[in-house]
matplotlib code that plots the C-alpha trace (Angstrom):
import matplotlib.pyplot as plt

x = [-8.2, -5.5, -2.8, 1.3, 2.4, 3.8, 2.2, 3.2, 4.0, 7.8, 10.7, 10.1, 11.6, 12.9, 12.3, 11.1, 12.5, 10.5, 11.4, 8.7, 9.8, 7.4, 9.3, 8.3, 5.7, 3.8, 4.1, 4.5, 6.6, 8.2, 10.1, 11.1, 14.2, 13.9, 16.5, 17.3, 15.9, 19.6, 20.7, 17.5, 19.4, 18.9, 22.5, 22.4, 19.2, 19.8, 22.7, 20.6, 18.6, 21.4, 22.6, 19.0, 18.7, 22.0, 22.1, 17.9, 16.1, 12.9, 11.8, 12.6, 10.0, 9.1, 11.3, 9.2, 10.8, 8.3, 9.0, 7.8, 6.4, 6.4, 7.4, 7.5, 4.6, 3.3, -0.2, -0.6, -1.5, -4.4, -8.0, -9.1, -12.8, -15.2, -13.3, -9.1, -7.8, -6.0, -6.6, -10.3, -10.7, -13.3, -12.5, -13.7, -13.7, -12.1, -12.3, -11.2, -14.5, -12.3, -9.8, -10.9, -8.1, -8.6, -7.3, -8.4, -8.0, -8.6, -10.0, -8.1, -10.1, -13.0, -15.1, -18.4, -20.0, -18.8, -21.4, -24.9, -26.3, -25.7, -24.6, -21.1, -22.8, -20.7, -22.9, -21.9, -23.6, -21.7, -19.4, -16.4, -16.6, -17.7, -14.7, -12.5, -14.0, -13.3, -9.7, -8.6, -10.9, -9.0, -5.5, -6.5, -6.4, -9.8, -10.7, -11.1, -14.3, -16.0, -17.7, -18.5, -17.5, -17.5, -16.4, -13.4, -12.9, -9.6, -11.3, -14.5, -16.4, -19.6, -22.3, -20.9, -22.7, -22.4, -22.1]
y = [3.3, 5.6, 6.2, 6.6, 6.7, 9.4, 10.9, 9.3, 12.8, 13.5, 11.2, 7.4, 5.4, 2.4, -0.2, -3.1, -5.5, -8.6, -11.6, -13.9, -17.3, -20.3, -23.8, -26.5, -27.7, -24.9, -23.5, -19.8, -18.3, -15.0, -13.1, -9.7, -7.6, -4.2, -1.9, 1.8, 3.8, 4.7, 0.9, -0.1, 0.8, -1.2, -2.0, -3.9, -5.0, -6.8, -8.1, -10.4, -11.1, -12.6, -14.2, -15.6, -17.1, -18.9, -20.1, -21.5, -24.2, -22.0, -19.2, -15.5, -14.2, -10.8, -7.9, -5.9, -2.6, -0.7, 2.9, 2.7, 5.3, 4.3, 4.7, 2.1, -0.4, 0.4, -1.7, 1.7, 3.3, 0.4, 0.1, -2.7, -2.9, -5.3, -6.9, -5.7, -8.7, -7.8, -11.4, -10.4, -8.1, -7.1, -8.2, -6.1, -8.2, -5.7, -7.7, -7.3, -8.5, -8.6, -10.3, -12.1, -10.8, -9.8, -8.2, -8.1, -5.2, -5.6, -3.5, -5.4, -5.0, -3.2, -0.5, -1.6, 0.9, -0.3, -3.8, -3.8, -3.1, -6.5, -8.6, -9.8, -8.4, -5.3, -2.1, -1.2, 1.8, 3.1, 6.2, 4.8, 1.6, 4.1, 6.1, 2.9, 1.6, 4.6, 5.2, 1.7, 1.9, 5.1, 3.5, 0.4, 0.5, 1.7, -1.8, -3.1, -2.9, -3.6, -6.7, -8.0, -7.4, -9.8, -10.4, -12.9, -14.0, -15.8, -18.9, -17.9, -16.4, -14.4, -13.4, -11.7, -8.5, -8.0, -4.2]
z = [7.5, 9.0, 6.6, 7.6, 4.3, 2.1, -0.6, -4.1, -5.1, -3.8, -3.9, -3.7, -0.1, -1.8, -4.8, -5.4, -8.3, -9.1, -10.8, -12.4, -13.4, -15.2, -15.1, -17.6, -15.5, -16.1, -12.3, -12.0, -9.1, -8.2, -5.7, -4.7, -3.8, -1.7, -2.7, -2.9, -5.9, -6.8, -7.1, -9.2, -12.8, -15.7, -15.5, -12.1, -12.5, -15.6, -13.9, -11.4, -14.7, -16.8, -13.7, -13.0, -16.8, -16.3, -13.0, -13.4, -15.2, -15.3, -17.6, -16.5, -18.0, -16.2, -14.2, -12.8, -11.2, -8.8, -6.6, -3.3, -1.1, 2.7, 6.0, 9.2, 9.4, 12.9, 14.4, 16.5, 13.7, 12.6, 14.2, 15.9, 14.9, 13.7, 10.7, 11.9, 10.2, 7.2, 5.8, 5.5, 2.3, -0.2, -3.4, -6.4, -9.4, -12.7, -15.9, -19.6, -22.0, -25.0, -23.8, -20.7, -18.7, -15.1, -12.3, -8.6, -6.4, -2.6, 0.4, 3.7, 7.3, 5.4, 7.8, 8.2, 6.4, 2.8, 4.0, 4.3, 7.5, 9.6, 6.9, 5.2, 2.0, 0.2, 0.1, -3.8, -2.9, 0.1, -0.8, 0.6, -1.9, -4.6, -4.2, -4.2, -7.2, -9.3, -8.6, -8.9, -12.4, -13.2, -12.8, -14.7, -18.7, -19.8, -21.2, -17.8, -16.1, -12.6, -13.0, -8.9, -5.5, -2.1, 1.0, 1.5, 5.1, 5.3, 3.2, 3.9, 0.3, 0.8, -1.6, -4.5, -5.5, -9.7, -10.9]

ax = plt.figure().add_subplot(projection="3d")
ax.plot(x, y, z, "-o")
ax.set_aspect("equal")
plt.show()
């Protein structure tokens, strides 16, 4: 996959400030604000909080403040190969066995070298999965732990391969 965006090692570009709500139904929702980095301060974002709590029948329950790294999206700079379609993902499977908590981490309009060879099946073998794997298991909390991959095409689920 061609990459456009900056290294995570200078400045950030913007900000994003979440707000996750549950109302008494039990429905989870959320949404985001883009900002500058010099406007995300505690001050004004606890600001939007407190006007949030009063202004809402649900429960604020999360702000989540997030740098952001990027420059303009551009389809240029995308390949248009067998799977281009960033609605068709891998999805590796990273799970918690104490807890039972886990989190899903996605490879969009996967090359076809991360399947097996003229199948939809992931290739848990190929380097390029390999190297996914272990840098989204580094960044996780070391509880968490590869438990399967597949291929998700828009609705479409294929076989999923356990680790």
């Amino acid at each position: 996959m061609p990459r456009t965006a900056p290294a995570v090692t200078g400045a950030a570009t913007a900000a994003i400030v979440s707000f996750r709500f549950i109302d008494a139904n039990q429905t989870l929702s959320s949404y985001s604000l883009r900002t500058t980095v010099a406007l995300a301060t505690g001050a004004l974002v606890e600001a939007v909080a407190a006007a949030l709590a009063a202004a809402s029948n649900s429960s604020l329950y999360g702000v989540h403040i997030a740098s952001v790294w990027e420059t303009v999206p551009n389809p240029v700079n995308a390949v248009d190969e067998s799977r281009p379609s960033v609605y068709d993902n891998i999805v590796e499977l990273f799970k918690d066995p104490a807890t039972g908590a886990s989190q899903d981490a996605f490879i969009p309009a996967p090359i076809d070298g991360v399947f097996e060879t003229g199948t939809q099946n992931v290739n848990i073998g190929a380097t390029e999965y390999i190297d996914f794997s272990n840098a989204v298991n580094a960044l996780l909390p070391s509880a968490y732990v590869p438990v399967s991959a597949r291929f998700s095409e828009r609705r479409k689920t294929y076989k999923r391969v356990r680790q």
